[in-house]
Every structure is written in structure tokens, then in C-alpha cells.
C-alpha positions in Angstrom: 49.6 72.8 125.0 52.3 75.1 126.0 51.6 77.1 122.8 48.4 77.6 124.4 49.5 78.8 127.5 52.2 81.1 125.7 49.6 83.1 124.2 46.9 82.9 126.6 47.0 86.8 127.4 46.4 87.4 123.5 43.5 85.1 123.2 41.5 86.5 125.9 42.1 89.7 124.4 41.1 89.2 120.9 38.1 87.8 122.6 37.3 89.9 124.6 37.6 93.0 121.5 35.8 90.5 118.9 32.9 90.6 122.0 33.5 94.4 122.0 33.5 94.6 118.0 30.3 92.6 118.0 28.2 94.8 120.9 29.1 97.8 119.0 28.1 96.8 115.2 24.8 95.5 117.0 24.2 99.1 118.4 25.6 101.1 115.8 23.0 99.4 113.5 20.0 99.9 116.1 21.2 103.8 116.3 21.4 103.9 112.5 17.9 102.2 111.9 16.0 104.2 115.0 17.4 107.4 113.8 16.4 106.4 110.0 13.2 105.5 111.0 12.9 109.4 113.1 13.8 111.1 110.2 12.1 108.8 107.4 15.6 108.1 105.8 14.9 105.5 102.7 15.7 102.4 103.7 18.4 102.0 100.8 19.8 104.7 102.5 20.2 103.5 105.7 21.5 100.5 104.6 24.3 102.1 103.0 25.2 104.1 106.1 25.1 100.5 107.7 27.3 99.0 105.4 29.9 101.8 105.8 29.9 102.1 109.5 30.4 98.1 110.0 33.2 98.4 107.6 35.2 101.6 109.3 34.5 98.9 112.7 35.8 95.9 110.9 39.0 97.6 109.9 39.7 99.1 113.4 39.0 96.1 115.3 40.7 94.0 112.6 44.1 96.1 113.0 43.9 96.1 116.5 43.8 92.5 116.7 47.0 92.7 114.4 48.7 94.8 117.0 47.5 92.7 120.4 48.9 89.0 117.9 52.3 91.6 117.7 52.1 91.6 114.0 55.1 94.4 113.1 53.6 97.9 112.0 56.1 98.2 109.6 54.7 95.2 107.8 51.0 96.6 108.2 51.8 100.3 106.9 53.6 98.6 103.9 50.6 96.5 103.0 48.5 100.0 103.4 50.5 101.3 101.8 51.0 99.2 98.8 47.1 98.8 98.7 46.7 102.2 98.2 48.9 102.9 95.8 47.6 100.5 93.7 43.9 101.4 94.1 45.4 104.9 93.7 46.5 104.2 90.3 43.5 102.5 89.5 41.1 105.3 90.4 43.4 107.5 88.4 43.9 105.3 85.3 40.1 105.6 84.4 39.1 109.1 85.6 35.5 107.9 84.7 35.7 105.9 88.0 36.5 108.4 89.8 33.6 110.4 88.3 31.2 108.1 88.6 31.7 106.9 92.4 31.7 111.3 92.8 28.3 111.6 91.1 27.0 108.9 93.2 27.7 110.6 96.5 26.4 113.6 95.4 23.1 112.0 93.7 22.8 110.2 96.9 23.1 112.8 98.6 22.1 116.1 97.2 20.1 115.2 94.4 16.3 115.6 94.6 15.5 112.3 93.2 15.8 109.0 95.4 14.9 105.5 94.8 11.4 104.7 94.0 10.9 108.0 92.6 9.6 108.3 88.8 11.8 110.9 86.3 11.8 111.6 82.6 15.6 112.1 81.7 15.2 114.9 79.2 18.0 113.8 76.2 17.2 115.2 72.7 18.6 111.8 71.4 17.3 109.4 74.2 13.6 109.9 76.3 13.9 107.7 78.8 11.0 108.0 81.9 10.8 105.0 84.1 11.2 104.4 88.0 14.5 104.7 89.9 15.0 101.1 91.2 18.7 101.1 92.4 21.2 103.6 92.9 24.6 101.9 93.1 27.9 103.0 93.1 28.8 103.2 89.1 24.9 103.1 88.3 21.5 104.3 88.2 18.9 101.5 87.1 15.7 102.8 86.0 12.9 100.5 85.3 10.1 102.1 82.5 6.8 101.9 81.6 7.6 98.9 79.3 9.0 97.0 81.9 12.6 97.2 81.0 15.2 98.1 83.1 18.0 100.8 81.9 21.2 101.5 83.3 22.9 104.8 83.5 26.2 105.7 84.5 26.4 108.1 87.6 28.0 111.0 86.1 25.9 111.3 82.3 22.4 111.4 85.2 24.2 114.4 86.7 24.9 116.1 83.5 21.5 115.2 82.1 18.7 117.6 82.9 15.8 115.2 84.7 12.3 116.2 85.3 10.6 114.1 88.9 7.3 113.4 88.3 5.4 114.7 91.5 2.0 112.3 90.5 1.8 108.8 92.6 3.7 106.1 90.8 0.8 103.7 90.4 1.6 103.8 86.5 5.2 101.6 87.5 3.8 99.4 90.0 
């Protein structure tokens, strides 16, 4: 019971910033949807942004708790430190990573085509013309006309010229 008591100050605390952590992802997500909705974001879109935002809030909130419980910041910058280096030397062992996750920000993006849009990737060795079902972070998935789905790595659909067909997409439904 006295351990309680010992740490009362820092349970009422972390309460009190989980309540705060809580009240913010709650409006965060009701800004991001109104102001998708405003603009007519995609709804993949905005629940990307979604994803992002409540994970930049859990990791703030998370290593404020760590501070308020008196956790040493030596011990945290080591562990951030450590982390990084080794995702670091991941990314960089398999510069295809690094190309791909690049090619899906700028496809998500920049690029004219979006989800539920229907392309023709113009390859002299592989047609492929289908319906863009999922953009992910390594991969495009295309579902075509004969109901199968293909994937495609990020960066070969941005070196790949694609035509967007402009006609409604009743032929993929």
C-alpha cells in the first residue's frame, strides 16, 4: 500500500496525459476526416494520414510517460538510438526498400492515379490493364479484367509509363 502512495503524484499524471492522449487522437481524427471529407480526399488516404498522426501521438505521449515514471534519458536515447541504427542498416542493406517506400510517397502523392482508378501499364513484354485496388507501402495491387489480382513493386510503376483510363469503371465492377 505504501508503494501506492509513493507514487501517487505519477499515477495521476500518467492519467491524467493518457486522458489528454486520448481527447487529442479523438479530435485529430474528427479534424482529419472533416477536412477529407471538404476536400474529397479518398478515403484510403485519409486513413493513412490517420494512422500516421496517431502514431507521431503515441510516441510523444508514450515518452513522456517514460519521463514523468523517471525512466533515465540516457537509457531511452540508447534504445533510439540502437533502434535506428539498426533499421538504418536495414533500409540501406536493400536499397530496393528504400526505393520502394520513396515511390510510394511520391505515387501517393504526386502521381495522377489513385485507388479505384483503371490504368493500362504500357510494358512491351507485360500488358497489364486492371483497377488499382490497394496502394501499400512496397506495393501496388491491380485487379484486371479477368479477375486476378497483380502486384507491382512501387518503384518499376514509377518507371513504367501508365496510361488512366478516363471512361467509368463499370467494365471492373
Amino acid at each position: 500500500m505504501t508503494y501506492l502512495l509513493d507514487y501517487k503524484g505519477q499515477f495521476i499524471e500518467s492519467l491524467i496525459l493518457i486522458l489528454i492522449y486520448v481527447v487529442l487522437r479523438l479530435v485529430s481524427n474528427k479534424i482529419i476526416n472533416s477536412v477529407g471529407k471538404k476536400f474529397a480526399y479518398p478515403r484510403v488516404r485519409i486513413n493513412m494520414l490517420s494512422k500516421i498522426i496517431n502514431s507521431v501521438l503515441f510516441y510523444l505521449f508514450a515518452g513522456i510517460i517514460l519521463f514523468i515514471w523517471g525512466v533515465d534519458q540516457n537509457q531511452i536515447v540508447y534504445y533510439t538510438t540502437s533502434l535506428l541504427a539498426i533499421i538504418g542498416i536495414a533500409f540501406f542493406a536493400q536499397w530496393s526498400i528504400i526505393s520502394n517506400i520513396t515511390s510510394t510517397v511520391i505515387i501517393y502523392f504526386s502521381h495522377p492515379v489513385k485507388v479505384g482508378d483503371i490504368i493500362s501499364v504500357l510494358d512491351k513484354d507485360y500488358h497489364i490493364s486492371g483497377k488499382i485496388i490497394d496502394i501499400s507501402i512496397f506495393f501496388l495491387t491491380i485487379k484486371t479484367v479477368e479477375n486476378e489480382e497483380i502486384t507491382m513493386p512501387s518503384n518499376i510503376f514509377m518507371q513504367k509509363m501508365i496510361k488512366k483510363d478516363r471512361s467509368s469503371d463499370k467494365k471492373l465492377k
